[in-house]
C-alpha positions in Angstrom: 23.3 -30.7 14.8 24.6 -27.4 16.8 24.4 -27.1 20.6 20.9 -25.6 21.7 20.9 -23.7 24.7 18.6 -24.3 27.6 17.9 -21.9 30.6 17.0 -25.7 32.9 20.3 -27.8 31.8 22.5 -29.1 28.9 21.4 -31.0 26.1 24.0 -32.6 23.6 24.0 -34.0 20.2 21.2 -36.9 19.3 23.4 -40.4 19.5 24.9 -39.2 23.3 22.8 -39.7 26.6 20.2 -37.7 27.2 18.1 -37.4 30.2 14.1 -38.3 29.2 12.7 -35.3 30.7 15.1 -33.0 28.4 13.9 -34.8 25.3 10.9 -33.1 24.6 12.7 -30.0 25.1 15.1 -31.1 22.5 12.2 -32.3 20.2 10.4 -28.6 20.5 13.8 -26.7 20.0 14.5 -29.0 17.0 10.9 -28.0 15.7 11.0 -24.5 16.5 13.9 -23.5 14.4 12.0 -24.7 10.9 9.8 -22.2 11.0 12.5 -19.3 12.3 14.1 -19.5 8.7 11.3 -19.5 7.3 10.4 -15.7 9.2 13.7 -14.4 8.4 13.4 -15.5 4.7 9.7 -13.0 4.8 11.3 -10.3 7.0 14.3 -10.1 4.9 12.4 -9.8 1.4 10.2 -7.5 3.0 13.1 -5.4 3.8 14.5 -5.7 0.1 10.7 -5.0 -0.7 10.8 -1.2 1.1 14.5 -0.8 0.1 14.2 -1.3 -3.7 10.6 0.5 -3.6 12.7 3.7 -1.7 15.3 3.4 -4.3 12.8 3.4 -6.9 11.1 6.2 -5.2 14.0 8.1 -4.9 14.8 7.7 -8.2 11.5 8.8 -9.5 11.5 12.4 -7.5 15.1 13.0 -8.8 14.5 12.7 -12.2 11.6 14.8 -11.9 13.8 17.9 -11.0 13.0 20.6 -13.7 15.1 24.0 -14.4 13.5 25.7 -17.4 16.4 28.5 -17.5 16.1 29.6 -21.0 12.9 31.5 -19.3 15.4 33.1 -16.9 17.5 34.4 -19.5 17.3 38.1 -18.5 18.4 37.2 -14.3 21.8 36.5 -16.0 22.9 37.8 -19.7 22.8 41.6 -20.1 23.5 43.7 -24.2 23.9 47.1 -24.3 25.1 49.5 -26.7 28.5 51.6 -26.9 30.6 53.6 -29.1 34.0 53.7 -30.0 35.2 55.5 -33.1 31.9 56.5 -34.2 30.5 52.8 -34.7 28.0 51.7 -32.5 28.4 47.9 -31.3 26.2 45.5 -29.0 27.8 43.8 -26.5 26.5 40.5 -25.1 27.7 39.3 -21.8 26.5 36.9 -18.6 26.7 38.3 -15.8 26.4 36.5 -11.9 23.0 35.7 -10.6 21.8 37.4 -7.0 18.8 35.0 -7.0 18.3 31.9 -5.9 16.7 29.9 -8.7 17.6 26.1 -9.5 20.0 27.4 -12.1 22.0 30.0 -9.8 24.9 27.6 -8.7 25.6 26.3 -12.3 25.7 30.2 -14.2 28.0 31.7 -11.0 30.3 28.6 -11.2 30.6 29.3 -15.3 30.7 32.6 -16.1 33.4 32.5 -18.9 32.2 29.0 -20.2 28.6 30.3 -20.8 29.6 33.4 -22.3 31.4 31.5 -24.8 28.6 29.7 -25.6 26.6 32.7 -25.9 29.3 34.6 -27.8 29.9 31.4 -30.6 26.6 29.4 -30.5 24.2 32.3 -30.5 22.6 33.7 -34.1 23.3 37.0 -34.6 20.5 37.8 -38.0 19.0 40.4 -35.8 22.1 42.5 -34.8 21.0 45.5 -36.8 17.4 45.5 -35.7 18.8 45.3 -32.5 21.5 48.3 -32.6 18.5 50.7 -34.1 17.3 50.6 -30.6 17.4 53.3 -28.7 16.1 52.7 -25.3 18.1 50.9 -23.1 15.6 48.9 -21.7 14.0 47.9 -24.7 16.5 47.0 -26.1 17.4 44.5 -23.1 13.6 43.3 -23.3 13.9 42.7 -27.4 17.5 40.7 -27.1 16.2 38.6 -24.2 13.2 37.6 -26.8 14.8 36.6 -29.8 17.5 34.7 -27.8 14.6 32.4 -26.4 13.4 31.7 -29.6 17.5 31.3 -30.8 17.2 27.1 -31.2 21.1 27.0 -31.5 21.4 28.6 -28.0 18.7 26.5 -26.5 19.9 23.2 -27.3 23.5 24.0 -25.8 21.8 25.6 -22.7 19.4 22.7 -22.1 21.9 19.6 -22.6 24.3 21.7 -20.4 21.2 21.7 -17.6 19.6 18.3 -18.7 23.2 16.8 -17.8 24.1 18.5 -14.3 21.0 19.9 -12.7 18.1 17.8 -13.8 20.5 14.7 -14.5 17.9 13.7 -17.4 21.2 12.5 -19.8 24.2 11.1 -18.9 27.2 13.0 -19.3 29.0 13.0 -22.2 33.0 10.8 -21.8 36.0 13.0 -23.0 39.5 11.4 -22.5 42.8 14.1 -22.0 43.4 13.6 -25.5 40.3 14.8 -26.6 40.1 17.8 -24.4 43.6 18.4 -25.4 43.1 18.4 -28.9 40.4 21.1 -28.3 42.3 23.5 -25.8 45.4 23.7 -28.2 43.5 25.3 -30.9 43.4 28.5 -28.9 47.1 29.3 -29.0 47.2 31.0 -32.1 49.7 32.9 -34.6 47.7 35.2 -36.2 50.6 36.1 -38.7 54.1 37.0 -39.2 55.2 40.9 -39.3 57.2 42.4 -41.2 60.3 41.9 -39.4 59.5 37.9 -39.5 58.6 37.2 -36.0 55.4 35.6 -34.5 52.6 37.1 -33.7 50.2 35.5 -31.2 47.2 35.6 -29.6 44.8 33.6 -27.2 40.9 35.1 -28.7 37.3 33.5 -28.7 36.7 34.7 -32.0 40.5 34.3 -33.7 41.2 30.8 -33.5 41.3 27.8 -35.5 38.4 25.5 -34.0 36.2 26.0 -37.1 38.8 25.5 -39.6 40.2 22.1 -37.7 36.8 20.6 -36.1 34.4 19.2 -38.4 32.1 18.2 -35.3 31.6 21.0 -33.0 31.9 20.3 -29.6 30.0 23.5 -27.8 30.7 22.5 -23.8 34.3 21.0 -24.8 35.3 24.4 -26.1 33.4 26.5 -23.8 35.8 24.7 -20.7 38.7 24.1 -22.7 39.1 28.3 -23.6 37.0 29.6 -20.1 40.1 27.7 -18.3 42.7 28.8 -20.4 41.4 32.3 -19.8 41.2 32.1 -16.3 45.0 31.1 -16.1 45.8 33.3 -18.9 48.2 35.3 -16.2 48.0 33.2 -13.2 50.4 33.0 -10.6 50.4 28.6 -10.3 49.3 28.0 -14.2 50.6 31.1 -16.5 49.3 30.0 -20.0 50.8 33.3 -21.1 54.2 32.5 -19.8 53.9 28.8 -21.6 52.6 30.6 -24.5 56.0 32.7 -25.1 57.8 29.6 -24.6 56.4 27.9 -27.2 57.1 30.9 -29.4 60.3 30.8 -28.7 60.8 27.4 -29.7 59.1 27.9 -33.2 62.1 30.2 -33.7 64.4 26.9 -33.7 63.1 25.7 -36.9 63.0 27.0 -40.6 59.4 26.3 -41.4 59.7 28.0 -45.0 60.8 30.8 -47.0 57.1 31.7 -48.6 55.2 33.5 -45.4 52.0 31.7 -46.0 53.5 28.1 -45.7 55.5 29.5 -42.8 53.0 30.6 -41.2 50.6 27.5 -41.4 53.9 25.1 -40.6 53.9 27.1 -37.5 50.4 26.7 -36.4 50.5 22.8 -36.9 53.8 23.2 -34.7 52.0 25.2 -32.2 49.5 23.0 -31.4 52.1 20.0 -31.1 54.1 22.4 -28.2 51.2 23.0 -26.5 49.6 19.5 -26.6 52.6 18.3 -24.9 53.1 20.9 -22.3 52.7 19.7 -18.9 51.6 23.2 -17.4 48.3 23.3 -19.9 47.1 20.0 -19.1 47.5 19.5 -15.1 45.6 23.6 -15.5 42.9 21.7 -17.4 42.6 19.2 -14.8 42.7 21.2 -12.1 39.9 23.2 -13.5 37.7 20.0 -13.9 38.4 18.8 -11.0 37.3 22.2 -8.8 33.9 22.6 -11.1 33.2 18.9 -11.6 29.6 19.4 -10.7 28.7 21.9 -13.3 30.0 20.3 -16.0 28.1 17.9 -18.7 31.3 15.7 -19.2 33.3 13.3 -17.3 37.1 13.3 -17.8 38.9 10.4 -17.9 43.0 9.7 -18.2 42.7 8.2 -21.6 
């Protein structure tokens, strides 16, 4: 039995001397702290109680956060028409937000990376309907339409928003490899000349995703070639610079006298440079790492 203090005098442990008129003291000391735990047991699940019933709150109110931003289309992709060489073309492109709305961080932190996505998972069936247009405003009005009712485009819009703003789905778990094996496909050699050397290009369109990927991965691609983009002429992470390079090193190798099987040997070879160069993947990392918010995926090391 512990010590028990006592404002009048001292009293010790039962089997030592203890004055008679402390004893009673003792006795309702003893008795009083049987019912203490007791209180502290009922304060303290009360306290777990409110906490878990917050928690449970909170978590309630969060998931209730809603961003419907395929009805704000027209705040933040813009078509128009121009001419060049007496062919009219459309031209599709996002553009930042001046608003406010609950999507306004997200589109102004990812520019390049939504473009992409509209740009490759976007139907284009009405393109000449579209181009017979003549009124510029119209036009703008039509396009916004048929891209709400585009279901491709939709479903990559909402899972990007269902998995940062409204955090309704978990994010989707890429390792370096994977991202990797993504952002290398965008170094390509479109062919050799006619005086056998390389020539290369970095292109949304002209690159060999849809000939490697049987799975299409719409937000891995959209970061992986926004990035390499970004740093395409950068001062700390020059992909153009470590493009070249690996150029050059193609040159150290016969990869074939027929030009076809050259040329193919020297994609597969491309993709091995650049999946090893140090330069593209501490850029895709960085990159990540700065927007980490606004992306559906988590990265991880392996």
């Amino acid at each position: 039995m512990p010590h028990v203090g006592w404002t009048g005098g001292q009293v010790r442990h039962a089997g030592k001397s203890i004055k008679r008129n402390n004893l009673e003291l003792l006795e309702h000391s003893i008795a009083s702290l049987q019912p203490l735990s007791t209180i502290m047991k009922d304060k303290t699940m009360k306290h777990l109680f409110i906490v878990v019933t917050l928690l449970a709150f909170s978590g309630y109110s969060f998931s209730q956060i809603k961003c419907d931003i395929e009805n704000y289309y027209d705040e933040f992709i813009k078509t128009q028409k121009f001419k060049y060489n007496d062919e009219e073309y459309l031209v599709k492109k996002v553009v930042e937000t001046k608003n406010t709305e609950c999507f306004s961080n997200l589109v102004n932190s990812n520019i390049m990376y939504i473009d992409y996505l509209l740009t490759n998972f976007s139907s284009n069936s009405n393109y000449r309907d579209l181009l017979s247009i003549t009124d510029s405003l119209t036009l703008q009005k039509n396009y916004i339409k048929q891209l709400q009712e585009d279901s491709l485009f939709n479903s990559v819009m909402s899972d990007l928003v269902a998995k940062t703003i409204e955090k309704k789905l978990p994010k989707d778990t890429i390792s370096m490899d994977e991202l990797l094996n993504i952002a290398v496909k965008y170094f390509t050699i479109l062919r050799i000349n006619e005086d056998g050397y390389y020539v290369g290009k970095v292109c949304v369109g002209l690159n060999s995703i849809e000939k490697t990927e049987a799975i299409r991965q719409p937000h891995i691609e959209a970061f992986s070639f926004s990035s390499i983009l970004k740093h395409y002429q950068s001062e700390k992470f020059s992909m153009y610079d470590e493009f070249v390079k690996a150029i050059k090193e193609l040159y150290k190798v016969n990869f074939g006298i027929d030009k076809e099987e050259r040329l193919l040997r020297a994609q597969g070879a491309m993709f091995l440079l650049m999946r090893n160069n140090v330069n593209l993947g501490k850029m895709l990392k960085s990159e990540y790492e700065k927007n980490i918010h606004n992306l559906p995926f988590v990265l991880t090391d392996k």
